[in-house]
N, CA, C and O atoms as a Tripos MOL2 file, in Angstrom:
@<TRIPOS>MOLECULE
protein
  240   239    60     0     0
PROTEIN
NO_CHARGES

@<TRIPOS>ATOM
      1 N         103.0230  -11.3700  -61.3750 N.3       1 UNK1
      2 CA        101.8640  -10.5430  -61.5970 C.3       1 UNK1
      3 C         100.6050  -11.4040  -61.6820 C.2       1 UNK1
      4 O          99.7960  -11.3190  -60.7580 O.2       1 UNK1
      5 N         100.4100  -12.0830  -62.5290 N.am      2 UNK2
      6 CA         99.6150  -13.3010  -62.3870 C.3       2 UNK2
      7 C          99.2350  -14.0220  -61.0970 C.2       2 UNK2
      8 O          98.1450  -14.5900  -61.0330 O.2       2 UNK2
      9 N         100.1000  -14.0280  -60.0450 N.am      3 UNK3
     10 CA         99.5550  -14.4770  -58.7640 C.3       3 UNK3
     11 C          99.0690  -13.5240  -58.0000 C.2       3 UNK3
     12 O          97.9150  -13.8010  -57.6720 O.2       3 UNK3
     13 N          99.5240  -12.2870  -57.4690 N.am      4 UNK4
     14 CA         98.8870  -11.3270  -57.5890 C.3       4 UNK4
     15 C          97.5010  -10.9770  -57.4960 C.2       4 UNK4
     16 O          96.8730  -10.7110  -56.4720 O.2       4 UNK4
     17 N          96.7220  -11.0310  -59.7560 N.am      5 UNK5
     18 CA         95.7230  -10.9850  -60.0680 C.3       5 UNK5
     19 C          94.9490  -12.2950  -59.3510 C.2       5 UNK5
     20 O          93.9380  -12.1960  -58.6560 O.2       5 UNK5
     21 N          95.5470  -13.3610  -59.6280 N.am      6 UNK6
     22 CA         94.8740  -14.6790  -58.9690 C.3       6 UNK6
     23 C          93.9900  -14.2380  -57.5870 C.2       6 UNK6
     24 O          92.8160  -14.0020  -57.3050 O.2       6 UNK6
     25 N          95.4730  -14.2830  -56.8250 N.am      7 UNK7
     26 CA         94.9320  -13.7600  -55.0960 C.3       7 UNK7
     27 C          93.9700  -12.9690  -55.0850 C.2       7 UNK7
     28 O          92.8990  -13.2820  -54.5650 O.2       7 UNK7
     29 N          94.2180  -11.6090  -55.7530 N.am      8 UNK8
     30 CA         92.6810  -10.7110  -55.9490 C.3       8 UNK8
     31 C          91.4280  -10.8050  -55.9240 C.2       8 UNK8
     32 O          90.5710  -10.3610  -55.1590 O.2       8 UNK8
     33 N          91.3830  -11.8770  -57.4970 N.am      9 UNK9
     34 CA         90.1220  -12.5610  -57.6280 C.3       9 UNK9
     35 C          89.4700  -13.8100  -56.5100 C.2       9 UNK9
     36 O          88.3560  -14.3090  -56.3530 O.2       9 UNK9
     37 N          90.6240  -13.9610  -55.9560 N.am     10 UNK10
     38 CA         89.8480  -15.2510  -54.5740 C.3      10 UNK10
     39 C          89.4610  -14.8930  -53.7610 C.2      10 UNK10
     40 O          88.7540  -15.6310  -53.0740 O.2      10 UNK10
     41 N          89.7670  -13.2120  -53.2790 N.am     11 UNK11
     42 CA         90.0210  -12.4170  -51.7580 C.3      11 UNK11
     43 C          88.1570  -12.1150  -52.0700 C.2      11 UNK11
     44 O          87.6970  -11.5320  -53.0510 O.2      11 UNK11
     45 N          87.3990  -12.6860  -50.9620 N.am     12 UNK12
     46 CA         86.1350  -12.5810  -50.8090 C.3      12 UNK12
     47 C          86.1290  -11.6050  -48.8540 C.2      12 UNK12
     48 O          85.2430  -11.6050  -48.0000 O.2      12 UNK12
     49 N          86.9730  -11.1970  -48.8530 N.am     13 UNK13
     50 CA         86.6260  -10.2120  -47.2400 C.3      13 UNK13
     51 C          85.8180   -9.1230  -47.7360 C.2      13 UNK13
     52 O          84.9750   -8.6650  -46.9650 O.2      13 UNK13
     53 N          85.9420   -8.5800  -49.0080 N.am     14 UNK14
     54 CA         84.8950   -7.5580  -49.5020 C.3      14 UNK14
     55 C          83.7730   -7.5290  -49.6380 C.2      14 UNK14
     56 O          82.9990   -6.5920  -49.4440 O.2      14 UNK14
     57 N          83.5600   -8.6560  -50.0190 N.am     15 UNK15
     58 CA         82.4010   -9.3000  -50.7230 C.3      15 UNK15
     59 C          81.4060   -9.6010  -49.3810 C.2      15 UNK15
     60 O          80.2170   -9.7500  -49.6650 O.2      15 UNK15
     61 N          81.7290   -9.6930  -48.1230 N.am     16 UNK16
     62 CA         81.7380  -10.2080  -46.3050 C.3      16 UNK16
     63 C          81.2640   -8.2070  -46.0970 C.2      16 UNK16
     64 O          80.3000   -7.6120  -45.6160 O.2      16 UNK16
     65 N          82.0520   -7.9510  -46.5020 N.am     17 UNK17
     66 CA         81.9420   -6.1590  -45.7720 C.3      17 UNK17
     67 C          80.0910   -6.0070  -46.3090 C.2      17 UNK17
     68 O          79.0460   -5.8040  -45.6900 O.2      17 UNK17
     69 N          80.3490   -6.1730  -47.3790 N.am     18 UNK18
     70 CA         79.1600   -5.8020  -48.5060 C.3      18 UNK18
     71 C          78.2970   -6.2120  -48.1420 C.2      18 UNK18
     72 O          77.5560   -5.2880  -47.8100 O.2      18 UNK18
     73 N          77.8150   -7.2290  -47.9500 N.am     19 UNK19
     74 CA         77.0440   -8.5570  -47.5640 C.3      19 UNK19
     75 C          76.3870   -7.8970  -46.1460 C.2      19 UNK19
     76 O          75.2890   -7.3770  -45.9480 O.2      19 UNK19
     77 N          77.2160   -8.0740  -45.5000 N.am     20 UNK20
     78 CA         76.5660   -7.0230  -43.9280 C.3      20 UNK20
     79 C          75.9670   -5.6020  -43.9060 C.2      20 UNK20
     80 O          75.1290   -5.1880  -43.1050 O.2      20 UNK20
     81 N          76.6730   -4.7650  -45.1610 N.am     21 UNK21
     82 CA         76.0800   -3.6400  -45.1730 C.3      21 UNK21
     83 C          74.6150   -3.8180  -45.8670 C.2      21 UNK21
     84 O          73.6120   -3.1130  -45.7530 O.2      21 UNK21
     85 N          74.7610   -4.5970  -46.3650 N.am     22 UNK22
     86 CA         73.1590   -4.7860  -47.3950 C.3      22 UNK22
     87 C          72.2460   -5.0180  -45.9420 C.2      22 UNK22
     88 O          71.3930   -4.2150  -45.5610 O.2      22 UNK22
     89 N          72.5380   -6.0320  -45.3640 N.am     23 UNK23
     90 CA         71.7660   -6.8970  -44.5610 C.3      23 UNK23
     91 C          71.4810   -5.6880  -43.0440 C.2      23 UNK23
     92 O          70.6390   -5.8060  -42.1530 O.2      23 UNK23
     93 N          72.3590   -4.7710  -43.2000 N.am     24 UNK24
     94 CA         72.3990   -3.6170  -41.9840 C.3      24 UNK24
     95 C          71.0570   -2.6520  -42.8610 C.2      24 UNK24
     96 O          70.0240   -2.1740  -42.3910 O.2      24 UNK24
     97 N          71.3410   -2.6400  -43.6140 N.am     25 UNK25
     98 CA         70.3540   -1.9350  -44.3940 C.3      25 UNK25
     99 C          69.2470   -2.1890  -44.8000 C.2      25 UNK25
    100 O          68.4750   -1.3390  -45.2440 O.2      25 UNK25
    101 N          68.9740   -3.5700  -44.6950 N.am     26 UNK26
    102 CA         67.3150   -3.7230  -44.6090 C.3      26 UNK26
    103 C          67.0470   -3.9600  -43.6630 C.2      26 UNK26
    104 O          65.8320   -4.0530  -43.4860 O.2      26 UNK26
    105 N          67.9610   -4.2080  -42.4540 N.am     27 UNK27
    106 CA         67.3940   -4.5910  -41.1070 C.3      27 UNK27
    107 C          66.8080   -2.9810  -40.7240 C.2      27 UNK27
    108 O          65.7200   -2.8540  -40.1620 O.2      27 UNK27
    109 N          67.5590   -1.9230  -41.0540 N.am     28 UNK28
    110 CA         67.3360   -0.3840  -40.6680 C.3      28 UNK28
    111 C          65.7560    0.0290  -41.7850 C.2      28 UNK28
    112 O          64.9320    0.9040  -41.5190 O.2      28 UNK28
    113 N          65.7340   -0.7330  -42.7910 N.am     29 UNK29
    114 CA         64.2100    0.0020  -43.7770 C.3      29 UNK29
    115 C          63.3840   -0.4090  -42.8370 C.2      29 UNK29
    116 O          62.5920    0.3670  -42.3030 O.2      29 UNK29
    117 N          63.4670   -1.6030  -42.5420 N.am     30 UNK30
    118 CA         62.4140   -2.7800  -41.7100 C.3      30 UNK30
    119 C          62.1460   -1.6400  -40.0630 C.2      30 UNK30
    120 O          61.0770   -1.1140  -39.7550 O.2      30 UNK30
    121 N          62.7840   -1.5920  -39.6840 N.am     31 UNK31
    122 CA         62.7760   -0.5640  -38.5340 C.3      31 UNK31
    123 C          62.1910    0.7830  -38.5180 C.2      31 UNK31
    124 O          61.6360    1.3430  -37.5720 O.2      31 UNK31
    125 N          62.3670    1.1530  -39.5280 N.am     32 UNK32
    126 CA         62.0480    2.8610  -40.1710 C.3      32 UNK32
    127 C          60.1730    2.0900  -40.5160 C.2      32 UNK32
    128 O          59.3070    2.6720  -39.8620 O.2      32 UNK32
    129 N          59.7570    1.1580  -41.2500 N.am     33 UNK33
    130 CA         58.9450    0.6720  -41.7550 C.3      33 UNK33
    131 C          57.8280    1.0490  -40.6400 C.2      33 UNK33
    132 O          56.9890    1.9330  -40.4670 O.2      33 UNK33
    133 N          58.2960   -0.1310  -39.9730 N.am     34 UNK34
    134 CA         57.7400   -0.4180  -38.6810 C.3      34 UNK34
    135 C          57.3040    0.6520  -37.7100 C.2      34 UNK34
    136 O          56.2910    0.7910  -37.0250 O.2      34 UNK34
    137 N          58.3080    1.2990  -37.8610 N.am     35 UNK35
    138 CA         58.0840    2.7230  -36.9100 C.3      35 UNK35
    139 C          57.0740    3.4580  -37.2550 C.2      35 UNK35
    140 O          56.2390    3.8450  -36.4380 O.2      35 UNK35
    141 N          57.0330    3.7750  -38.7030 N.am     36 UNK36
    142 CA         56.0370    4.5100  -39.3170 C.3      36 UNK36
    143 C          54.5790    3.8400  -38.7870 C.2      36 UNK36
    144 O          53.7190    4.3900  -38.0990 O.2      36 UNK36
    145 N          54.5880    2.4940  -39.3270 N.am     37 UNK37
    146 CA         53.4110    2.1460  -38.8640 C.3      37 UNK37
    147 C          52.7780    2.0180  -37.3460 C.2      37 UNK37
    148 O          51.6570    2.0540  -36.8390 O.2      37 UNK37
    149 N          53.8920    1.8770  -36.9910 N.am     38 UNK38
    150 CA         53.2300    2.3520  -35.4070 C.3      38 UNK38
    151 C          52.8210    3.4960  -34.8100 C.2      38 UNK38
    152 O          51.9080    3.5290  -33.9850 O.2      38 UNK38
    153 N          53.7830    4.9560  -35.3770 N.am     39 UNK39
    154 CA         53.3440    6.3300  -35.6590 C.3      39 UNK39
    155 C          52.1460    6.5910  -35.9470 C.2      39 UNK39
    156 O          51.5720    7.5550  -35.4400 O.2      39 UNK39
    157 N          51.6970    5.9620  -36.6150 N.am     40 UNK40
    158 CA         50.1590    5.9260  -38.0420 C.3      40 UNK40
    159 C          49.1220    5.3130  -37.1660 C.2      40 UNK40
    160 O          48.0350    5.8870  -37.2280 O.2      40 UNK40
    161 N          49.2050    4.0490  -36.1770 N.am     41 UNK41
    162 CA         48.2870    3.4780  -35.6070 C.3      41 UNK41
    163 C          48.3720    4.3890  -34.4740 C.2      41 UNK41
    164 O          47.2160    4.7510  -34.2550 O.2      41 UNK41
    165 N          49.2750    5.0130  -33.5310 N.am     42 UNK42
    166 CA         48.7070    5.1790  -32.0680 C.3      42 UNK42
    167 C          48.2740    7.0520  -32.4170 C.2      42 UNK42
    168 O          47.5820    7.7490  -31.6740 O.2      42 UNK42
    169 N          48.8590    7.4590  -33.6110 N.am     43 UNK43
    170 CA         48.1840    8.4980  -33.5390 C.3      43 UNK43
    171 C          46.6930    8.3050  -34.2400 C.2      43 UNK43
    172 O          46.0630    9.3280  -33.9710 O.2      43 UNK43
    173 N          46.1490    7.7070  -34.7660 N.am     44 UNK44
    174 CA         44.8230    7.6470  -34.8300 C.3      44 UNK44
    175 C          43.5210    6.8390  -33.7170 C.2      44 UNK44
    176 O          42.2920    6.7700  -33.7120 O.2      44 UNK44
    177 N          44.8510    6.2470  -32.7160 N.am     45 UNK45
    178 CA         44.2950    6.1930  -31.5990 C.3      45 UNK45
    179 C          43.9220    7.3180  -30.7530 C.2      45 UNK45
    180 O          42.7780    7.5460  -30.3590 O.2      45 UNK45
    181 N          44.9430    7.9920  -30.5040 N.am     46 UNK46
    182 CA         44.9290    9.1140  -30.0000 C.3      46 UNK46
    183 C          43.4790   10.3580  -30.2670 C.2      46 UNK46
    184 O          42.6450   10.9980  -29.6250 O.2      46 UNK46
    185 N          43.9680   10.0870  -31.7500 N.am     47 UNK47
    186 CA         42.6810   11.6700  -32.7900 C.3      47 UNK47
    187 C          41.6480   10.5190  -31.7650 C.2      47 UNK47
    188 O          41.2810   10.9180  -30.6600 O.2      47 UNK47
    189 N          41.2730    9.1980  -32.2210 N.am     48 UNK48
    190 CA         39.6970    9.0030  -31.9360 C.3      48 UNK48
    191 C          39.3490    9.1070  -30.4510 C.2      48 UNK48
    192 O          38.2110    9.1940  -29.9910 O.2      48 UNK48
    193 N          40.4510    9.0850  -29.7960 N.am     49 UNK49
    194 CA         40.1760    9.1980  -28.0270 C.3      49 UNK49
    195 C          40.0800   10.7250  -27.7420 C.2      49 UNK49
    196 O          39.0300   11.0510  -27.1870 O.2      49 UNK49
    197 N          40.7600   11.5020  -27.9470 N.am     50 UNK50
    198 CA         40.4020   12.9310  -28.1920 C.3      50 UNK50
    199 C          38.9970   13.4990  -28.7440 C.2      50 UNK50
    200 O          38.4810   14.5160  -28.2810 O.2      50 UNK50
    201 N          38.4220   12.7140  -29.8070 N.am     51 UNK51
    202 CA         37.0190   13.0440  -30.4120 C.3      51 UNK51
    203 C          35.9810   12.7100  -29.4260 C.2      51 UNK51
    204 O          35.0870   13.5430  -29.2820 O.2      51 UNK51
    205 N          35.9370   11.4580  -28.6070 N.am     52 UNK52
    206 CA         35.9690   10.8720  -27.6940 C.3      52 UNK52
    207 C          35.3610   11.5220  -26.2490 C.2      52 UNK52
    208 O          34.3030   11.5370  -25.6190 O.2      52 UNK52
    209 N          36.6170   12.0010  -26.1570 N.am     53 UNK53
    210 CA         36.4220   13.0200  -24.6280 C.3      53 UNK53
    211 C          36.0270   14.0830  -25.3270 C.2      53 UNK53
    212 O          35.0380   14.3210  -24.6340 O.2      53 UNK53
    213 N          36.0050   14.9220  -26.1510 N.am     54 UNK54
    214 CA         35.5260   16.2740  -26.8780 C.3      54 UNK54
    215 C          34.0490   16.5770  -26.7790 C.2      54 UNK54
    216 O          33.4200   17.4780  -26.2240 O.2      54 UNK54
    217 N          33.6200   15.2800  -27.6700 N.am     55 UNK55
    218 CA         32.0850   14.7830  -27.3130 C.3      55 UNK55
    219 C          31.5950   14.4760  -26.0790 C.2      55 UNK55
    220 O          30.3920   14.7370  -26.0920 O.2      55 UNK55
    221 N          31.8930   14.0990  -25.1430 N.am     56 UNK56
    222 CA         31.8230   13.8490  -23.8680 C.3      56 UNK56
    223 C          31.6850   15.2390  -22.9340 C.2      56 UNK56
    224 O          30.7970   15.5010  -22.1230 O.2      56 UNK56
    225 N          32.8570   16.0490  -23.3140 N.am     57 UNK57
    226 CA         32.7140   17.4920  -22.9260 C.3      57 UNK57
    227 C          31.4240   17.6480  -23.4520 C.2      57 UNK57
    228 O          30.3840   17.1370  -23.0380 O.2      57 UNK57
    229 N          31.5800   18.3580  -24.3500 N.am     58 UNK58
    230 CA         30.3430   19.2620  -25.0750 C.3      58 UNK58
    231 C          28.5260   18.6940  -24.5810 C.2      58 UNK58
    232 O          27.4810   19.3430  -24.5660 O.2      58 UNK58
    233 N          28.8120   17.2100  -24.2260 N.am     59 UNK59
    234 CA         27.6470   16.8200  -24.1320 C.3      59 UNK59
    235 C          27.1990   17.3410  -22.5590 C.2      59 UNK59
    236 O          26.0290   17.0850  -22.2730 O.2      59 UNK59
    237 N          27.6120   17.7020  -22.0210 N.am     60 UNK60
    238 CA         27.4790   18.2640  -21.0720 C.3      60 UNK60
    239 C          27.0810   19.4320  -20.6490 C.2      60 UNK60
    240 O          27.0820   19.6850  -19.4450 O.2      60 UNK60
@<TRIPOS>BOND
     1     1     2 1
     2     2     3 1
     3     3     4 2
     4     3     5 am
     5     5     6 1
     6     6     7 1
     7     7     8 2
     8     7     9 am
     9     9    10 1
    10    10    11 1
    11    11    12 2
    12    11    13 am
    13    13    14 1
    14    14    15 1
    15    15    16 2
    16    15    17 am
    17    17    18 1
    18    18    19 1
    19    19    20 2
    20    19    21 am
    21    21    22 1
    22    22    23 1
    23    23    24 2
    24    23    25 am
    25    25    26 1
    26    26    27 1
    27    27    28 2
    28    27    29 am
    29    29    30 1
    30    30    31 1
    31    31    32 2
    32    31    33 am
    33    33    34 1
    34    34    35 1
    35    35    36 2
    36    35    37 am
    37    37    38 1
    38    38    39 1
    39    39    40 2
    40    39    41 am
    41    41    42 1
    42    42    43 1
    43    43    44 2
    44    43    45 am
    45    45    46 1
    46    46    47 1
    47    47    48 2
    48    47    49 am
    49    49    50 1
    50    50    51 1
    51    51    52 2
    52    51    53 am
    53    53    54 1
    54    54    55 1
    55    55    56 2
    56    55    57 am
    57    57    58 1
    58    58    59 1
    59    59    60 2
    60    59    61 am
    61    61    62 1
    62    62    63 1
    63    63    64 2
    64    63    65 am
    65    65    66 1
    66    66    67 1
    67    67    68 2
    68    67    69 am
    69    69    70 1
    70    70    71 1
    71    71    72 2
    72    71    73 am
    73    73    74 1
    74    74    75 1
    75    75    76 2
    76    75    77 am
    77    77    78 1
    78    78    79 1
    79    79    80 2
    80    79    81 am
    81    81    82 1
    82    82    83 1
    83    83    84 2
    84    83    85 am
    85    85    86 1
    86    86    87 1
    87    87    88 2
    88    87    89 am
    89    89    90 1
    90    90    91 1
    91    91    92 2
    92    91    93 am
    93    93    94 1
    94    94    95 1
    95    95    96 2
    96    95    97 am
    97    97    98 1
    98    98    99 1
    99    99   100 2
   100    99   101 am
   101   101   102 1
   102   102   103 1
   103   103   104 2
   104   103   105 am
   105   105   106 1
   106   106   107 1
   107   107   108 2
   108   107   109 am
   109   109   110 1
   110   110   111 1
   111   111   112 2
   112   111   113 am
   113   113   114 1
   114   114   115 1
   115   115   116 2
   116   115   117 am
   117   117   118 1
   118   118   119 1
   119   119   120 2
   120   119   121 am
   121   121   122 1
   122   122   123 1
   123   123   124 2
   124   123   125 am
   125   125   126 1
   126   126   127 1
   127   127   128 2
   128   127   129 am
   129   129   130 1
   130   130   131 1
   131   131   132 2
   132   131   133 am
   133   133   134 1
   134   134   135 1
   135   135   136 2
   136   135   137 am
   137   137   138 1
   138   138   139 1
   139   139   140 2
   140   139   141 am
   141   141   142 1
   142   142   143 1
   143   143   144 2
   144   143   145 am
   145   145   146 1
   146   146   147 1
   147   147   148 2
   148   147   149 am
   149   149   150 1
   150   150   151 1
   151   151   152 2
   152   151   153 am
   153   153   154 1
   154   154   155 1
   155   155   156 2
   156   155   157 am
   157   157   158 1
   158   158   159 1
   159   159   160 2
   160   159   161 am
   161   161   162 1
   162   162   163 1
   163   163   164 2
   164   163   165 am
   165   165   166 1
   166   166   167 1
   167   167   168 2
   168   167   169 am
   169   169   170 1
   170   170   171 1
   171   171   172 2
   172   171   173 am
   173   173   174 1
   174   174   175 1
   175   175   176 2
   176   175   177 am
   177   177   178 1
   178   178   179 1
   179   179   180 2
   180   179   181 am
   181   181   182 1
   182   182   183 1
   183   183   184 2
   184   183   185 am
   185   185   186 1
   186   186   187 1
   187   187   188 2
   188   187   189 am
   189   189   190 1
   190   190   191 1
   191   191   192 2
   192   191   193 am
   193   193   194 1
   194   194   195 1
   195   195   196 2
   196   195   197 am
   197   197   198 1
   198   198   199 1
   199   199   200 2
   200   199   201 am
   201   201   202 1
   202   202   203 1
   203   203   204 2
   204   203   205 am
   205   205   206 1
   206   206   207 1
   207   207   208 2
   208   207   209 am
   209   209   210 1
   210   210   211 1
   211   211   212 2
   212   211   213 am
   213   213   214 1
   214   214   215 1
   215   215   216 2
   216   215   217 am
   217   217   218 1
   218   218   219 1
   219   219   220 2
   220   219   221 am
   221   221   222 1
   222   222   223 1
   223   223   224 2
   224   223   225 am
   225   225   226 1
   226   226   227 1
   227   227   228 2
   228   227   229 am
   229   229   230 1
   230   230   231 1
   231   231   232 2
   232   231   233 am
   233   233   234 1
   234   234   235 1
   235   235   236 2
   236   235   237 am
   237   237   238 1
   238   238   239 1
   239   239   240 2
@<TRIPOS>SUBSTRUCTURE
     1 UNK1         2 RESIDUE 1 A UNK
     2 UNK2         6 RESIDUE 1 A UNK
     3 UNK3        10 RESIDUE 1 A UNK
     4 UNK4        14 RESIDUE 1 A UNK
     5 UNK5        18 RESIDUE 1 A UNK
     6 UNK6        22 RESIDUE 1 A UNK
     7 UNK7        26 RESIDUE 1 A UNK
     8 UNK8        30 RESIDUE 1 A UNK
     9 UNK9        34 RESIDUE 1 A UNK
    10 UNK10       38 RESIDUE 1 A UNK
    11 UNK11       42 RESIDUE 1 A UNK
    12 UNK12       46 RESIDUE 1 A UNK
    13 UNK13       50 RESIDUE 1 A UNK
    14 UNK14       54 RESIDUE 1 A UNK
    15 UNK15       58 RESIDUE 1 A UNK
    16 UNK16       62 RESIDUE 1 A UNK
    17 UNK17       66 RESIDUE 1 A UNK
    18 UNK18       70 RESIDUE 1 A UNK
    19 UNK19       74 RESIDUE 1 A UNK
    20 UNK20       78 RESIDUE 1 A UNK
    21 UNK21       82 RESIDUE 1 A UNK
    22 UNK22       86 RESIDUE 1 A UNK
    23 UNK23       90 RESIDUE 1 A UNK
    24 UNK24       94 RESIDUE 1 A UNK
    25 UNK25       98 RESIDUE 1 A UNK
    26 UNK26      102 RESIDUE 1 A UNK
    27 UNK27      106 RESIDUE 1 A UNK
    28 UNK28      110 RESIDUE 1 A UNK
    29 UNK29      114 RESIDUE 1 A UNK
    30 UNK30      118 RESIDUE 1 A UNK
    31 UNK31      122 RESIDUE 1 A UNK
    32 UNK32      126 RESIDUE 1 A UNK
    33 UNK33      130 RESIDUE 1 A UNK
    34 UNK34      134 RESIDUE 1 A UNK
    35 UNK35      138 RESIDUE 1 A UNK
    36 UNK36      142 RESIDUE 1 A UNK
    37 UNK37      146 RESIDUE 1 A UNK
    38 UNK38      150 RESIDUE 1 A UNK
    39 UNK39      154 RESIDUE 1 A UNK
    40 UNK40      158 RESIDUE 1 A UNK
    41 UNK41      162 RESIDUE 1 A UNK
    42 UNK42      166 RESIDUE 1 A UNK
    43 UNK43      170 RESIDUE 1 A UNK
    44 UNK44      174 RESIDUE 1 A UNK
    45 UNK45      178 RESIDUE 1 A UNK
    46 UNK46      182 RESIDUE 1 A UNK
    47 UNK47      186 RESIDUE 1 A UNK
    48 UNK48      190 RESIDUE 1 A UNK
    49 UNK49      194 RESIDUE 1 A UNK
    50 UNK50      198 RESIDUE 1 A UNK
    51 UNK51      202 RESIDUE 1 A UNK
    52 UNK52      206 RESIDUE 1 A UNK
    53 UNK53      210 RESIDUE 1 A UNK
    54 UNK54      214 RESIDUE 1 A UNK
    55 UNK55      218 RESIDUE 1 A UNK
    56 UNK56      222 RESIDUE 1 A UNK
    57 UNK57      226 RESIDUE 1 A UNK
    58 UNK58      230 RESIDUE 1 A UNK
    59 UNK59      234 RESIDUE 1 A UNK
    60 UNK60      238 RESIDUE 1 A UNK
């Protein structure tokens, strides 16, 4: 029983599973992050190019 518990406590393949899921998981915030901010920049590209041509219309 004692060897057993021993082996248990040495067995680090879990500790390997874990380790990757963490590291899968900030690689995925970092991505989601990123995305947002690119969402955020080309649509306020967009609004000011739209205001843009709007004004352009009307001035006409």
């Amino acid at each position: 029983m004692t060897k057993l518990f021993e082996r248990f406590m040495n067995d680090e393949s879990g500790a390997t599973a874990i380790e990757y899921g963490l590291i899968a998981a900030l690689i995925s915030v970092a991505l989601i992050t990123g995305a947002t901010t690119l969402g955020s920049t080309l649509n306020n590209q967009f609004q000011a190019l739209s205001t843009k041509m709007n004004t352009a219309k009307n001035a006409n």
